[in-house]
C-alpha positions in Angstrom: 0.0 0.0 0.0 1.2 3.7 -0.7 0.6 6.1 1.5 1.3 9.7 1.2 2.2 12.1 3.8 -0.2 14.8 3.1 0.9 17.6 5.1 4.3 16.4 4.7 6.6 16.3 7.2 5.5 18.0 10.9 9.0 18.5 13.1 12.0 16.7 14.1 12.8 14.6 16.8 15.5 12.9 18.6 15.5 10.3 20.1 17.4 7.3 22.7 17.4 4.2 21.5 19.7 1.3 22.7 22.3 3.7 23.1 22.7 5.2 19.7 21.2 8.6 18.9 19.0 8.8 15.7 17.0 11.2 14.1 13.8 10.6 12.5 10.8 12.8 10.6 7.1 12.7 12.0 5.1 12.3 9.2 1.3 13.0 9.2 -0.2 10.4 7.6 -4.3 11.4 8.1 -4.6 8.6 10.5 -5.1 7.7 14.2 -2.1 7.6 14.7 1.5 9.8 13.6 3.8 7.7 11.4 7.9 7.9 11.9 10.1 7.9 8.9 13.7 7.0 10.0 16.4 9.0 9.3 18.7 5.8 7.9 15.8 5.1 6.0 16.0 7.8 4.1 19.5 8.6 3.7 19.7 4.3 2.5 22.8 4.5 5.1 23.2 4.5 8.9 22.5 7.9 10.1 25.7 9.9 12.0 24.4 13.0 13.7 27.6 14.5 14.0 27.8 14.3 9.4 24.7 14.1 8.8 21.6 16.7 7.9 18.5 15.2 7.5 17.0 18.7 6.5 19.6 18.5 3.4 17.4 15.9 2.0 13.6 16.2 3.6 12.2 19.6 5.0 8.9 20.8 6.9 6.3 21.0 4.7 8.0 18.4 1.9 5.7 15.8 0.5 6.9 12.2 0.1 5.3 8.7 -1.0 6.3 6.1 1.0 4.8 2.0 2.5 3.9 1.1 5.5 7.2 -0.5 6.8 5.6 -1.9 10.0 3.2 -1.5 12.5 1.1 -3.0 15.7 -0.7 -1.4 18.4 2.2 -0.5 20.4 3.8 1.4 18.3 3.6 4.1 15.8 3.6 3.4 12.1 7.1 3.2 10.9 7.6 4.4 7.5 10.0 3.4 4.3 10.8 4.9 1.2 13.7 2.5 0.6 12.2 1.1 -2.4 11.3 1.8 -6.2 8.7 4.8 -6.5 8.8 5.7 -3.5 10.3 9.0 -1.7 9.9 12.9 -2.2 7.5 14.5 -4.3 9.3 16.3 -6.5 7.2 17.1 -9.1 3.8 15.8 -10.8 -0.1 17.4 -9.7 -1.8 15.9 -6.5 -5.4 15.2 -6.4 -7.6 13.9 -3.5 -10.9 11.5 -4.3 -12.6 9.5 -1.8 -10.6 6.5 -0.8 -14.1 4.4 -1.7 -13.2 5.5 -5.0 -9.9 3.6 -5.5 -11.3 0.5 -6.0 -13.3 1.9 -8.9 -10.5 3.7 -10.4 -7.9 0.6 -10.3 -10.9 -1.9 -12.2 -10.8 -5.4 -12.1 -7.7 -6.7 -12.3 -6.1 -3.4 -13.1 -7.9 -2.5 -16.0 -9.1 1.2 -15.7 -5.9 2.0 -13.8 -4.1 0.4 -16.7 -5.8 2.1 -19.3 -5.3 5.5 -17.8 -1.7 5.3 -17.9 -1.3 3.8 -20.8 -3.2 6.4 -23.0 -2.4 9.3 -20.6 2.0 8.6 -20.8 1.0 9.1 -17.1 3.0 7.6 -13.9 -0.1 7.4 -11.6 0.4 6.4 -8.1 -2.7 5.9 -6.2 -3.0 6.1 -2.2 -5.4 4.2 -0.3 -5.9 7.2 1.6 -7.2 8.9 -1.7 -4.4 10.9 -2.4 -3.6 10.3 -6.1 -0.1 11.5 -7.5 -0.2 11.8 -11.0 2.9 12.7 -13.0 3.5 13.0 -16.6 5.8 14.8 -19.4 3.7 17.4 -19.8 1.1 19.2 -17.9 -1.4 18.7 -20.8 -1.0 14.9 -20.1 -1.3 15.3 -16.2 -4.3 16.8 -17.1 -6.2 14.6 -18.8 -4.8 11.5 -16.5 -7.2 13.7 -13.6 -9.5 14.5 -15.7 -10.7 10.9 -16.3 -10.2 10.1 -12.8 -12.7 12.8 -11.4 -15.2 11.3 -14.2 -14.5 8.0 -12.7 -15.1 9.2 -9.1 -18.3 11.0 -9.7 -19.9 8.2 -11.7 -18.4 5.0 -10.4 -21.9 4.1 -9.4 -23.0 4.0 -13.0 -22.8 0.8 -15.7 -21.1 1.3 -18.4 -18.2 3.5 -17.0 -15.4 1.4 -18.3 -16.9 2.6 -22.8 -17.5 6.2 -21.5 -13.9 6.5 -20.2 -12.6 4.7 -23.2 -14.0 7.6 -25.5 -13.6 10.3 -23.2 -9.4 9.3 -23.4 -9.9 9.0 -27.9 -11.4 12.3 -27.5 -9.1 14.1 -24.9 -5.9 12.4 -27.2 -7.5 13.1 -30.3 -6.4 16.8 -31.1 -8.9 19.7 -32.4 -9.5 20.2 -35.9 -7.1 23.2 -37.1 -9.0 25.9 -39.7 -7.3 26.5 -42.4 -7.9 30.3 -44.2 
């Protein structure tokens, strides 16, 4: 599951643990409960507070996409984004749907999801918060990737979605008519 830090990253803390000192981000993560993003975790090295400045890397306020790493009842929610995809936002459009919706926007088996990227050129990370990161080469194809996922959200109750997304993605893709004096 992705998750993405909407606020992006509250405050710094330090912390003792077994005798080493590490630093680590809280991350708001719209949940219960506060998530922790390890410093090491982010660096992909062990963390040395007397080299090392975690700020040079993430700030207050930065947005990152990162997995569920672990968690129980005990604890917080640790965070990674020590793996493919995964890290600071550093450039695409955000959009927000209700999280019901994801399941509608994937499809069965993947298809609408598929289908959307594929005709878009769009990377499209999906959150099951509802947070939606969509990134493309050009705005113009950003747009249309967000276009046809608020269609999908605001008639995912309907039949015959899957044909009316389908044409709305040959129409967006298929450029205007130019007139010719």
């Amino acid at each position: 599951f992705f998750f993405q830090a909407e606020d992006g990253i509250r405050d710094v803390e330090r912390s003792r643990g077994l005798g080493d000192v590490y630093k680590r981000q809280t991350v708001d993560i719209k949940a219960p409960y506060t998530a922790m993003l390890r410093a090491s975790d982010v660096l992909a090295r062990p963390f040395k507070p007397q080299n090392d400045e975690l700020s040079a890397v993430l700030n207050a306020g930065d947005l990152i996409v990162a997995k569920i790493a672990s968690y129980d009842r005990a604890h917080d929610p640790q965070l990674t984004v020590g793996e493919p995809g995964l890290g600071k936002i550093t450039r695409g459009q955000l959009l927000r749907v209700t999280p019901t919706k994801i399941p509608r926007i994937i499809g069965r088996k993947g298809s609408m999801i598929s289908m959307i990227k594929q005709e878009t050129n769009c990377q499209i990370i999906l959150g099951v918060n509802g947070v939606i990161l969509v990134t493309g080469k050009t705005p113009e194809e950003e747009q249309v990737a967000i276009d046809v996922i608020r269609k999908i959200e605001e008639e995912s109750h309907t039949s015959g979605l899957t044909d009316r997304i389908t044409q709305l993605l040959k129409e967006k893709k298929t450029p205007a008519p130019t007139v010719e004096e």
